[in-house]
FIKOLZA-1660 file (N, C-alpha, C; in steps of 0.1 Angstrom, whole numbers, plus 5000, padded with zeros to 4 digits):
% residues 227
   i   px   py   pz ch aa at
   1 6245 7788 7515  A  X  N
   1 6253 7785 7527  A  X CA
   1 6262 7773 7524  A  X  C
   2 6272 7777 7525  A  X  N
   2 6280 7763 7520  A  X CA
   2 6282 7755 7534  A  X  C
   3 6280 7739 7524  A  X  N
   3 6280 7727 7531  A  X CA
   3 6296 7722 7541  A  X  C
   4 6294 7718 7552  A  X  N
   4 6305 7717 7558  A  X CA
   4 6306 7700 7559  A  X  C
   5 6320 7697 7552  A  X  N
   5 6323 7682 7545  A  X CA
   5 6332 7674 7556  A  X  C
   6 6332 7663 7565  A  X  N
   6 6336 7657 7575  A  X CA
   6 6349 7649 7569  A  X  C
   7 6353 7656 7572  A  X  N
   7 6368 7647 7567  A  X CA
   7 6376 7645 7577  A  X  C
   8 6379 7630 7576  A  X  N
   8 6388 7624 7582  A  X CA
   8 6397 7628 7592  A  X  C
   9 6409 7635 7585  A  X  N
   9 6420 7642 7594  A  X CA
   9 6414 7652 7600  A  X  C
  10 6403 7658 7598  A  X  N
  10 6396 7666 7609  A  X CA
  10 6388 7662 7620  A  X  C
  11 6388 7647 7617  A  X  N
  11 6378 7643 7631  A  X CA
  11 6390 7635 7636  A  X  C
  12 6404 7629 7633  A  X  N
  12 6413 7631 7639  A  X CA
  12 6419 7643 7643  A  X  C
  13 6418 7651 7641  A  X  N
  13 6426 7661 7646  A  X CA
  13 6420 7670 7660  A  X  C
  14 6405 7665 7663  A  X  N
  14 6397 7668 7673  A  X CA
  14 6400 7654 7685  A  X  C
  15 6398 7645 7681  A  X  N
  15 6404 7639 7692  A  X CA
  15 6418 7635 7697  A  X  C
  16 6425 7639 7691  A  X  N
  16 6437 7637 7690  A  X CA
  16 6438 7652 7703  A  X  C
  17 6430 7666 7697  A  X  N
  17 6431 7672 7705  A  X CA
  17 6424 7675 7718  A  X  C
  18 6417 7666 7719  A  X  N
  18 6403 7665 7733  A  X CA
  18 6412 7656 7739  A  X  C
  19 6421 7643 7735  A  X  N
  19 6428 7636 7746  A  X CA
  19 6442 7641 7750  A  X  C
  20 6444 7650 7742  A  X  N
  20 6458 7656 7749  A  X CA
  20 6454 7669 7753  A  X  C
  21 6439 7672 7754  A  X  N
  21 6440 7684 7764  A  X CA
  21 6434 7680 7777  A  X  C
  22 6428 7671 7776  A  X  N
  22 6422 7660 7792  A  X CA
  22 6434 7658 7797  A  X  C
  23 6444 7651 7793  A  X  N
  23 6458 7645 7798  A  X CA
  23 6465 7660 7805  A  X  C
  24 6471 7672 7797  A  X  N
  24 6475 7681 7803  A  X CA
  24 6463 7688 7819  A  X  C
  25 6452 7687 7813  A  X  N
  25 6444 7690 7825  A  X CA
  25 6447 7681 7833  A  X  C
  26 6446 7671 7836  A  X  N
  26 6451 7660 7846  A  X CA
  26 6461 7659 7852  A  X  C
  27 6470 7662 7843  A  X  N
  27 6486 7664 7849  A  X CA
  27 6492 7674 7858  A  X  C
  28 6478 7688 7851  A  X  N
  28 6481 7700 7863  A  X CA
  28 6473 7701 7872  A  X  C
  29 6461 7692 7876  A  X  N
  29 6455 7688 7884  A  X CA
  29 6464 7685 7898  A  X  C
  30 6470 7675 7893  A  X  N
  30 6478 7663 7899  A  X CA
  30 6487 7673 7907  A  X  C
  31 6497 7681 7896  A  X  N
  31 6510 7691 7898  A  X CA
  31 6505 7697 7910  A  X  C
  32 6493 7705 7914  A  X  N
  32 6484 7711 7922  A  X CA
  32 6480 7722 7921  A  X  C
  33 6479 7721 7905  A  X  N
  33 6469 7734 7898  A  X CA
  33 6454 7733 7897  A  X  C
  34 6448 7736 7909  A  X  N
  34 6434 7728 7908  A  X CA
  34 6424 7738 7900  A  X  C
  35 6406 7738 7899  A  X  N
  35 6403 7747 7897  A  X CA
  35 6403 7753 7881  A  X  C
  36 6399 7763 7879  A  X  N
  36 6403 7771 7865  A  X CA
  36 6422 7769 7863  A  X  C
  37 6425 7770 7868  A  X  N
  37 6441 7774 7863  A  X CA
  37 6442 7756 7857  A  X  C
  38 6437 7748 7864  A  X  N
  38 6442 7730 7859  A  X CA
  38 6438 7731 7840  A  X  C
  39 6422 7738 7839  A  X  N
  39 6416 7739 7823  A  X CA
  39 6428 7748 7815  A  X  C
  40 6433 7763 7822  A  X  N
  40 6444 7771 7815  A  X CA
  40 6454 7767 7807  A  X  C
  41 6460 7753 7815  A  X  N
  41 6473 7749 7807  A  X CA
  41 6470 7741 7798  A  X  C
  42 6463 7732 7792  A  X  N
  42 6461 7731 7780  A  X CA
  42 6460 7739 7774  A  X  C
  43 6450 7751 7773  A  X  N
  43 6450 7759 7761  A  X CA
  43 6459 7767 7760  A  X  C
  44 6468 7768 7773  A  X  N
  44 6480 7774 7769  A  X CA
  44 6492 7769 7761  A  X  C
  45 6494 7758 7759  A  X  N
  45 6502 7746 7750  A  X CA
  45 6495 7748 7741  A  X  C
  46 6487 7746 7736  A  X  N
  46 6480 7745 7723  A  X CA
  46 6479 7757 7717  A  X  C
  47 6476 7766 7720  A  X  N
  47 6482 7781 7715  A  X CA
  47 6497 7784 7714  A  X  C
  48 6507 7779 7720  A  X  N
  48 6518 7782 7713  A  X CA
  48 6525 7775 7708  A  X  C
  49 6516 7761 7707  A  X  N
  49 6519 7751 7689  A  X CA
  49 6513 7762 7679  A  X  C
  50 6504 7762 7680  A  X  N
  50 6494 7773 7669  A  X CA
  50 6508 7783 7663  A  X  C
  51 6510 7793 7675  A  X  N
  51 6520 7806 7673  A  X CA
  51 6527 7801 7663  A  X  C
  52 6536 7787 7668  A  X  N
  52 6550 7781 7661  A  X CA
  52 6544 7778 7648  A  X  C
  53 6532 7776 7644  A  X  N
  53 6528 7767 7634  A  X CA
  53 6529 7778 7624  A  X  C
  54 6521 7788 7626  A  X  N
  54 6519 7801 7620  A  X CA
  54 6533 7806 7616  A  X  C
  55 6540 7804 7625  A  X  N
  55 6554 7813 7622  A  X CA
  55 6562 7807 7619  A  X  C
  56 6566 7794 7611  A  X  N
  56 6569 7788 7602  A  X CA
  56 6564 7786 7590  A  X  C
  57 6552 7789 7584  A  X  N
  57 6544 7790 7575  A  X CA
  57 6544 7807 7569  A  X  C
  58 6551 7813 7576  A  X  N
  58 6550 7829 7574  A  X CA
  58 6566 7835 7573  A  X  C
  59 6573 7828 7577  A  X  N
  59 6589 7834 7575  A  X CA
  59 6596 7821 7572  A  X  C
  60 6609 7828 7563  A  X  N
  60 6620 7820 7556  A  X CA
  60 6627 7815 7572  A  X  C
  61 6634 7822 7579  A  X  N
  61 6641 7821 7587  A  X CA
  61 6633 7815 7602  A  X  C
  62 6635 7801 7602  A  X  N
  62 6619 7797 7611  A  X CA
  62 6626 7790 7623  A  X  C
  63 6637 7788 7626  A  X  N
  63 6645 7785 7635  A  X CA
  63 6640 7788 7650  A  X  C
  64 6635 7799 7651  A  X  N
  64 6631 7800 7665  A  X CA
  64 6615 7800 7662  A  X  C
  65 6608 7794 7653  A  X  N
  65 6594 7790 7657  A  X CA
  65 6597 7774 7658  A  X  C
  66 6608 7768 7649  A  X  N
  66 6610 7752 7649  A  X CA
  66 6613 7750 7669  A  X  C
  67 6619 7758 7673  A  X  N
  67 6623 7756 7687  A  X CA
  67 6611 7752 7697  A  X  C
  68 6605 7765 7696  A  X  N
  68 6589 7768 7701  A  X CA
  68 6578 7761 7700  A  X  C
  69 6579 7752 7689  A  X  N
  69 6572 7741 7683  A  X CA
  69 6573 7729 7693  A  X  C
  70 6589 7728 7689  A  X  N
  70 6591 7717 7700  A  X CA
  70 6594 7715 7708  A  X  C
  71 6591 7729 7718  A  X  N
  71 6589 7729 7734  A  X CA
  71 6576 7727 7736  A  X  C
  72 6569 7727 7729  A  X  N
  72 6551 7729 7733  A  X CA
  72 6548 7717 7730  A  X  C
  73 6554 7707 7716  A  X  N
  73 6551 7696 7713  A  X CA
  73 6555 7684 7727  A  X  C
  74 6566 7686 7731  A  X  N
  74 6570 7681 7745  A  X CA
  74 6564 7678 7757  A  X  C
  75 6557 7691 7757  A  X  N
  75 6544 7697 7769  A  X CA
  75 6539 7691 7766  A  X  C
  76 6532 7688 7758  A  X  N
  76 6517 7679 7753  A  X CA
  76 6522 7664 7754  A  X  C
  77 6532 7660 7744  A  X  N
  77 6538 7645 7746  A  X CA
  77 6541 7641 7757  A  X  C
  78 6546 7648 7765  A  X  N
  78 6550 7646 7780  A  X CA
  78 6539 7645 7789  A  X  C
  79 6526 7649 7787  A  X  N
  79 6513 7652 7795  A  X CA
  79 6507 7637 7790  A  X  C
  80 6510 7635 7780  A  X  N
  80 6501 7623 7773  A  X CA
  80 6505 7609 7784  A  X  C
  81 6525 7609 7780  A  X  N
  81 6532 7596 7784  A  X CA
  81 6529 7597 7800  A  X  C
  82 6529 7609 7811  A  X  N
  82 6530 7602 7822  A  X CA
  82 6516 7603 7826  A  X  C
  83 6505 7601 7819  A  X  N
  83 6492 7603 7823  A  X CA
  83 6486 7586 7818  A  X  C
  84 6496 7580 7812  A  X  N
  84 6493 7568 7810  A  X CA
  84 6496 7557 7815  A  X  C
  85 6499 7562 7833  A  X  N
  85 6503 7552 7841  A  X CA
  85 6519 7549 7842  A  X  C
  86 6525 7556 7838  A  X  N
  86 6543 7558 7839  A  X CA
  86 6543 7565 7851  A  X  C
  87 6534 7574 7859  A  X  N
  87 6536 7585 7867  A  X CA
  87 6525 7583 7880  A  X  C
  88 6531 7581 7888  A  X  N
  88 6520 7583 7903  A  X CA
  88 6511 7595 7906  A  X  C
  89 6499 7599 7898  A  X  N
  89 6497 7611 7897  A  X CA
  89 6492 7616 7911  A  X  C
  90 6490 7607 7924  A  X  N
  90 6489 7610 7938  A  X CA
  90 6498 7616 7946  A  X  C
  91 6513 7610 7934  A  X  N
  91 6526 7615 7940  A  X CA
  91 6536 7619 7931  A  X  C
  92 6533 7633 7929  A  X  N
  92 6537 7639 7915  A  X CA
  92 6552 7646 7924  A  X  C
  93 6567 7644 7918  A  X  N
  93 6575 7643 7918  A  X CA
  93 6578 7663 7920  A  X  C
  94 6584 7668 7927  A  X  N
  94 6589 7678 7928  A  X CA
  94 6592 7691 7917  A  X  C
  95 6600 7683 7910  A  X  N
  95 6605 7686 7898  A  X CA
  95 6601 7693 7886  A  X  C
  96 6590 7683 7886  A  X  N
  96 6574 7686 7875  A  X CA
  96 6564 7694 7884  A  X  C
  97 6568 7697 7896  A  X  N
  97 6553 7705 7901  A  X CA
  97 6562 7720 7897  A  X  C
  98 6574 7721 7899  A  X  N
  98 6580 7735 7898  A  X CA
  98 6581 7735 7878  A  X  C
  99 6579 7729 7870  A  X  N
  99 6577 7726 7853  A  X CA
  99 6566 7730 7854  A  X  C
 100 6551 7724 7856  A  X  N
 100 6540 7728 7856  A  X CA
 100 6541 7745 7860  A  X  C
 101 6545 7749 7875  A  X  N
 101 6546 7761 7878  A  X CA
 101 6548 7776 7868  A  X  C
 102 6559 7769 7862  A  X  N
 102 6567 7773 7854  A  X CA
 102 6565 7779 7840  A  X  C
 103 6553 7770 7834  A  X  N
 103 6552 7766 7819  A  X CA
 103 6541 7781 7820  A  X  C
 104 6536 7788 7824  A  X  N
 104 6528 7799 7818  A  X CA
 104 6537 7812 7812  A  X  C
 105 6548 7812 7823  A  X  N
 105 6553 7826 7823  A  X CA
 105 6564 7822 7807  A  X  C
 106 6568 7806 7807  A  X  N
 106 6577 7803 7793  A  X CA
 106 6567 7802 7784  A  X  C
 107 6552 7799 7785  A  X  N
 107 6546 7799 7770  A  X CA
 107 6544 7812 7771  A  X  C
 108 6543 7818 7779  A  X  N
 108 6543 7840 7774  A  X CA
 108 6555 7841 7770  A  X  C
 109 6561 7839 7773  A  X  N
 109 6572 7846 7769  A  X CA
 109 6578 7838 7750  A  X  C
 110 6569 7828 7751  A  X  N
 110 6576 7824 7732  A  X CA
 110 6564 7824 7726  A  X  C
 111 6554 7832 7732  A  X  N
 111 6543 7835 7721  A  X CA
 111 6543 7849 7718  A  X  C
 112 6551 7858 7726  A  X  N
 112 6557 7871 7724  A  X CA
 112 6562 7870 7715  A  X  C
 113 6577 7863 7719  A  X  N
 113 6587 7865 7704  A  X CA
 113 6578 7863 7692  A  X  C
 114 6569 7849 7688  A  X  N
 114 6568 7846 7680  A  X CA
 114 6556 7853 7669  A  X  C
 115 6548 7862 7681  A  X  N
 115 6540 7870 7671  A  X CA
 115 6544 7883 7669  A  X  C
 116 6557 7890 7676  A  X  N
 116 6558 7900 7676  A  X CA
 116 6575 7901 7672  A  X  C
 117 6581 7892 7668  A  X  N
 117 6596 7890 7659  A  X CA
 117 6593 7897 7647  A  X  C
 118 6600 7901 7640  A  X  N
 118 6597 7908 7623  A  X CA
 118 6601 7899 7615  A  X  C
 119 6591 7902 7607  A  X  N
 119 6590 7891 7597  A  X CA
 119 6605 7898 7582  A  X  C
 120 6607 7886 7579  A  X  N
 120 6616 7886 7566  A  X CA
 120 6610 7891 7546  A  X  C
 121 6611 7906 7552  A  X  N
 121 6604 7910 7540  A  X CA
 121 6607 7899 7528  A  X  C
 122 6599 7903 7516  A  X  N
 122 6595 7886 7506  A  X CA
 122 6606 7896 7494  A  X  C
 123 6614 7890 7491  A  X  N
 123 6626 7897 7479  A  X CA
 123 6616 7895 7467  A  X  C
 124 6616 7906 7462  A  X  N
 124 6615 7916 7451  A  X CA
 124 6623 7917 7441  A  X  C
 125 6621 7909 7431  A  X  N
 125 6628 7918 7420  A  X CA
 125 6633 7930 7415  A  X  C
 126 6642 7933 7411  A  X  N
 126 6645 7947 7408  A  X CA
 126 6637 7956 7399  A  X  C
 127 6631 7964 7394  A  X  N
 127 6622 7973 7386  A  X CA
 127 6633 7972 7377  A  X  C
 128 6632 7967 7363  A  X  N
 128 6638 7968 7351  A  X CA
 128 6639 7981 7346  A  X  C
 129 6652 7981 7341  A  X  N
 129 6656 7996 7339  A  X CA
 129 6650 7998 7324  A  X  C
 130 6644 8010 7322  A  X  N
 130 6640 8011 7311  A  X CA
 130 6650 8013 7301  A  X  C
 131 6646 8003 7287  A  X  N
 131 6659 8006 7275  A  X CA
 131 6662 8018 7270  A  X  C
 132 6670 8024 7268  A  X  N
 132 6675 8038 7264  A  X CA
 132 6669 8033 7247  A  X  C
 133 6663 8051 7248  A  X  N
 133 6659 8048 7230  A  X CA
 133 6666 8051 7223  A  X  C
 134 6669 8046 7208  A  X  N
 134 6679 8044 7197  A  X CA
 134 6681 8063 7195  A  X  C
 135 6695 8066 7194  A  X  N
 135 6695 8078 7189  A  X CA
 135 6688 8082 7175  A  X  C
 136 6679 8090 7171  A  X  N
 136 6673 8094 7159  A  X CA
 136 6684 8097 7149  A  X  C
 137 6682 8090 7137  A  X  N
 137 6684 8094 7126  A  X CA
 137 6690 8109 7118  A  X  C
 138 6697 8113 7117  A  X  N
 138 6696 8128 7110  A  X CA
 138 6688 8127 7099  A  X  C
 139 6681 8140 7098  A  X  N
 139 6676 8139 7086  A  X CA
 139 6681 8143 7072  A  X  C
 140 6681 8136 7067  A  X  N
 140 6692 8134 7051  A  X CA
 140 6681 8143 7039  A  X  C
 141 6688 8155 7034  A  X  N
 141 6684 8164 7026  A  X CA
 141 6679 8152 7011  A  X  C
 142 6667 8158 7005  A  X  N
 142 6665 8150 6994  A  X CA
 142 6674 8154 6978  A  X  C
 143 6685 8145 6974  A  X  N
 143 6689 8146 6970  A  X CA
 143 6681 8149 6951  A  X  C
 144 6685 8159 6948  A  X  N
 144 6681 8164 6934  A  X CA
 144 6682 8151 6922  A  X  C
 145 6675 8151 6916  A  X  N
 145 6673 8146 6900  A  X CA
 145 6685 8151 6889  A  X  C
 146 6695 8148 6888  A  X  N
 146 6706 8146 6882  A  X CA
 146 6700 8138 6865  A  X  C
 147 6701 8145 6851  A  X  N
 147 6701 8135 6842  A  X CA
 147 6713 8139 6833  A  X  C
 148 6722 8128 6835  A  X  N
 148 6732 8128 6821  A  X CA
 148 6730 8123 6808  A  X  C
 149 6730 8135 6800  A  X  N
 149 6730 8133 6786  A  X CA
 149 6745 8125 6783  A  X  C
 150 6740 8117 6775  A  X  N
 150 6756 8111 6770  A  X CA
 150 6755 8111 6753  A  X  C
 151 6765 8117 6746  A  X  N
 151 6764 8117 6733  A  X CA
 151 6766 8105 6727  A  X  C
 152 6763 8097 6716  A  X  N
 152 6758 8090 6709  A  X CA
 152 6771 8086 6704  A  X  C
 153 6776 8068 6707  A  X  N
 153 6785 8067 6701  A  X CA
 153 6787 8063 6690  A  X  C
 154 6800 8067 6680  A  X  N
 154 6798 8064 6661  A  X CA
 154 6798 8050 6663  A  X  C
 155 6792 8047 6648  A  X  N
 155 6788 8035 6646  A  X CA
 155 6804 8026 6646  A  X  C
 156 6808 8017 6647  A  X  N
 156 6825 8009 6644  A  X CA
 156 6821 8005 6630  A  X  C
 157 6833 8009 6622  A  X  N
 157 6837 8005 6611  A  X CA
 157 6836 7992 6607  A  X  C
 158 6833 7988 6593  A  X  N
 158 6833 7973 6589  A  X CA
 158 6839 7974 6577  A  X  C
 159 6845 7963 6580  A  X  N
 159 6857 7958 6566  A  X CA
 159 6853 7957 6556  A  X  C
 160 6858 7960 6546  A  X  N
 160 6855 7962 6532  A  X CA
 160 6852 7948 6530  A  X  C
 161 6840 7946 6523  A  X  N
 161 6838 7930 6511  A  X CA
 161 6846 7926 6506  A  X  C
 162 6847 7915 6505  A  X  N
 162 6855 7910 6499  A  X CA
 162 6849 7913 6484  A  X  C
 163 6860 7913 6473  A  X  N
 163 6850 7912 6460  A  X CA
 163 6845 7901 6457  A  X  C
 164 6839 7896 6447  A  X  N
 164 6840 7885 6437  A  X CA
 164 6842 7877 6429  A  X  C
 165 6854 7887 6425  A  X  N
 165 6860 7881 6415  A  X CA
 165 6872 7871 6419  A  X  C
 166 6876 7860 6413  A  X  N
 166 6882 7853 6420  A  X CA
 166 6898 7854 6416  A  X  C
 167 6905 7849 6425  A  X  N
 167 6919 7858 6423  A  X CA
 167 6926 7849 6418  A  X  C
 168 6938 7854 6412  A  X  N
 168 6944 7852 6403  A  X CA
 168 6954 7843 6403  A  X  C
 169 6954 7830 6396  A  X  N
 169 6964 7818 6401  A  X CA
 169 6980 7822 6400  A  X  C
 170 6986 7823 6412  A  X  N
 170 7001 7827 6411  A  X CA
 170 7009 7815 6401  A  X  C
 171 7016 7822 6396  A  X  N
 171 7023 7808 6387  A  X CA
 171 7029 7804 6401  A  X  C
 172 7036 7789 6393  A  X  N
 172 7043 7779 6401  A  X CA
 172 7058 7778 6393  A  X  C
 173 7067 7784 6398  A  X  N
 173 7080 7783 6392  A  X CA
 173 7089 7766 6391  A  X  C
 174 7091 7765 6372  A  X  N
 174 7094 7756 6372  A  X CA
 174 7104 7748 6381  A  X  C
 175 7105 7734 6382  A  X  N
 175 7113 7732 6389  A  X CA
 175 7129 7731 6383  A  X  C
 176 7138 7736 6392  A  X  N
 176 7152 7733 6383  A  X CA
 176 7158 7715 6376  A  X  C
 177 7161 7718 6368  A  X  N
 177 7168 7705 6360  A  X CA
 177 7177 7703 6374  A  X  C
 178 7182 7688 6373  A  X  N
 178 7190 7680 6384  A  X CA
 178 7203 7678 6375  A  X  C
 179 7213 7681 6379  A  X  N
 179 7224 7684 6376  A  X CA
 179 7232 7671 6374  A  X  C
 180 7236 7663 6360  A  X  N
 180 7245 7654 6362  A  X CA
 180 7250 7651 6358  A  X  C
 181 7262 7640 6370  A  X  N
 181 7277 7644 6367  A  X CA
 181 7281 7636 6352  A  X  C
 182 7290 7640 6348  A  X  N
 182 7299 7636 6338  A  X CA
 182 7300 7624 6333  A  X  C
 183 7305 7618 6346  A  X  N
 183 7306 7597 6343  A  X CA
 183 7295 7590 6341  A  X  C
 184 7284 7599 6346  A  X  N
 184 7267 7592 6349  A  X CA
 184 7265 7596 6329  A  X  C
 185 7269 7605 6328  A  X  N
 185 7261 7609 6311  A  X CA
 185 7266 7603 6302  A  X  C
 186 7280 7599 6304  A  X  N
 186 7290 7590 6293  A  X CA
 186 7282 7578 6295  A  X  C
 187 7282 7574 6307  A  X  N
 187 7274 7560 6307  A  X CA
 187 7263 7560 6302  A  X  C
 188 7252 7570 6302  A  X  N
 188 7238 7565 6294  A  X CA
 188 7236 7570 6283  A  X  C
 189 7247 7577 6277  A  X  N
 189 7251 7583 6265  A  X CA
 189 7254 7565 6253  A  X  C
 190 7260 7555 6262  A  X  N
 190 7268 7544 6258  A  X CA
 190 7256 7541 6258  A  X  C
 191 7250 7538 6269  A  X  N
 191 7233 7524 6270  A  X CA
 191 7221 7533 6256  A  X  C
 192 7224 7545 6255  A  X  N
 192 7216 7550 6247  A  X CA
 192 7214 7547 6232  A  X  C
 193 7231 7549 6231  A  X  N
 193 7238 7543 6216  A  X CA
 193 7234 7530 6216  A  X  C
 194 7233 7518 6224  A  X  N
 194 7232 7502 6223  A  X CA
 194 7218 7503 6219  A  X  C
 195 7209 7508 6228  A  X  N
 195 7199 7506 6227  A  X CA
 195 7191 7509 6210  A  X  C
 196 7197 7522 6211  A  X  N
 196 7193 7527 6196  A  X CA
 196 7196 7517 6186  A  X  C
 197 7212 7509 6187  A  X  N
 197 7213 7506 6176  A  X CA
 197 7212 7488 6172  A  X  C
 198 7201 7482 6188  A  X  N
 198 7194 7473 6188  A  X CA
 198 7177 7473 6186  A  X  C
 199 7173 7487 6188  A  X  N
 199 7161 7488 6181  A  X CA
 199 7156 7494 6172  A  X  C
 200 7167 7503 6168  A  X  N
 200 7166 7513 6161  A  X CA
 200 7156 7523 6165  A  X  C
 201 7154 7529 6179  A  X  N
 201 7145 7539 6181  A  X CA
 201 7154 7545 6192  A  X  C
 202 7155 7554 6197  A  X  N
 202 7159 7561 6207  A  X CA
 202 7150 7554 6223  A  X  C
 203 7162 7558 6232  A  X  N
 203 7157 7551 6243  A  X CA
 203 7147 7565 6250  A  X  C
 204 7144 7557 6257  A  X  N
 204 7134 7570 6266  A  X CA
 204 7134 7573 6280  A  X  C
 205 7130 7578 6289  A  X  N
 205 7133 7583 6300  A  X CA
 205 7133 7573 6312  A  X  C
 206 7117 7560 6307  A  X  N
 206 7113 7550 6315  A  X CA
 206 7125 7540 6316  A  X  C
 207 7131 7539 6302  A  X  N
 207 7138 7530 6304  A  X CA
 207 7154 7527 6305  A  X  C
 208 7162 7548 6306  A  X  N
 208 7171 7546 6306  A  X CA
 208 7165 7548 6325  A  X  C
 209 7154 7550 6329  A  X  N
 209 7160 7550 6344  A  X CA
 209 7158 7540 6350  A  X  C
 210 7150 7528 6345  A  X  N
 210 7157 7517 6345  A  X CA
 210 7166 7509 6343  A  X  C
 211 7178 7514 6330  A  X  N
 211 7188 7506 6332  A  X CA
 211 7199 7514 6343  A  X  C
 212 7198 7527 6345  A  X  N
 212 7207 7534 6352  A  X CA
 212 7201 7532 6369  A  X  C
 213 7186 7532 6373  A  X  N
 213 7186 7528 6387  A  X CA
 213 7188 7544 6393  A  X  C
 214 7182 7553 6382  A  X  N
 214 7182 7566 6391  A  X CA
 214 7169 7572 6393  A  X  C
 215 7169 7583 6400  A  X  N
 215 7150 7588 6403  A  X CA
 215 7147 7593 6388  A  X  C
 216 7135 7596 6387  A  X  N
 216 7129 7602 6375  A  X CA
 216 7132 7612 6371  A  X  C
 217 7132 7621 6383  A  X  N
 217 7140 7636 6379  A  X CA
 217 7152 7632 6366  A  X  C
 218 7160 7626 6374  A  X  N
 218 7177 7628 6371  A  X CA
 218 7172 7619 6357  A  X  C
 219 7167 7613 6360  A  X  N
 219 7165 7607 6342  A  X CA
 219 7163 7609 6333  A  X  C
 220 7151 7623 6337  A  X  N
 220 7147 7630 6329  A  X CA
 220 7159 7641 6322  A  X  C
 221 7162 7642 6332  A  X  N
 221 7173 7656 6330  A  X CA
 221 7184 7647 6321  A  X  C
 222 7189 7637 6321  A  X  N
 222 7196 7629 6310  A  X CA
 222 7192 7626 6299  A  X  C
 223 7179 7621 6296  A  X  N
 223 7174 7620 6285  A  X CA
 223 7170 7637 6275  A  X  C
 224 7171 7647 6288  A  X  N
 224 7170 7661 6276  A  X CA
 224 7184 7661 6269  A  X  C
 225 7197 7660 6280  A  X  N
 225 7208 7661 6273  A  X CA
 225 7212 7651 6260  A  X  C
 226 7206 7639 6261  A  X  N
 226 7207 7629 6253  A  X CA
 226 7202 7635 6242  A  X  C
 227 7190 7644 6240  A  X  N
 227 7184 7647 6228  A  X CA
 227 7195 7651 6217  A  X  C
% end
């Protein structure tokens, strides 16, 4: 058997509701609802806070339970304030006796709407469309075993060896005599003669091209003619 745990806002929420249903009893006492009917209007207020409570808690669109709410919430606040000595309850004002009168046939009539209004079906997702399946494949014939012979390519040719023997030294063609002129050969023809006939030896190549001051070649080529 499970344990029943005393909590707080529940033992407020009983006296909260025992003094505002004494207060509305008293008020319709007063109004000149004596008898059973004075006990009725409380629990008639308090049931269609209930209604409103419920039908805000149960639909998106809650506009006409927020109304209902706070017509009933009124009833009761209003029962509370003039029961606390703001109100002559010996000499209850006209007004409020035709309100009291009043209040059964208005809490029937918004405890109607409120349990019997249609409720705001709860949106639903749409059922996902199922994905279309991939078109299949054709089936691809197995292609045959193909083997190409390829004939054998010739071997590439290789250059002949060289031989061994070693080749043969090209001659080197002499070089030509240097050609010279006339007045140049009289003159070492002369230094030739002195020379000769101060040493008595013939002169020679070194040293007629030192006294003449020409290249070796040409010296040379004078001293053949000199021979």
């Amino acid at each position: 058997m499970p344990r029943i745990r005393i909590d707080a806002v529940l033992v407020q929420a009983v006296i909260a509701g025992a003094l505002s249903f004494a207060h509305l009893h008293d008020l319709a006492e007063a109004a000149g609802q004596d008898g059973w009917k004075a006990w009725a209007y409380p629990i008639s207020v308090d049931l269609l806070l209930v209604a409103a409570w419920r039908r805000m808690r149960t639909t998106a669109d809650n506009r006409a339970a927020w109304a209902w709410f706070i017509i009933a919430l009124a009833a009761s606040l209003g029962a509370n304030v003039a029961t606390a000595g703001l109100l002559d309850l010996g000499d209850v004002p006209a007004w409020l006796r035709i309100l009291v009168a009043g209040w059964p046939a208005l809490a029937f009539l918004g405890g109607t709407l409120l349990a019997h209004a249609p409720t705001t079906a709860p949106l639903t997702a749409p059922d996902p469309v199922p994905a279309a399946a991939p078109p299949a494949a054709p089936a691809t014939e197995p292609v045959p075993d193909v083997t190409v012979e390829r004939a054998p390519e010739p071997a590439p040719e290789l250059p002949p060896a060289p031989s061994a023997e070693p080749a043969a030294p090209v001659p080197v063609p002499a070089p030509a005599p240097a050609a010279v002129p006339p007045a140049l050969l009289d003159h070492a023809r002369k230094l030739a003669d002195a020379h000769q006939t101060a040493t008595g030896a013939r002169i020679d190549s070194a040293t007629l091209r030192a006294r003449l001051g020409v290249p070796a070649p040409l010296a040379d080529a004078i001293t053949a003619q000199l021979a």
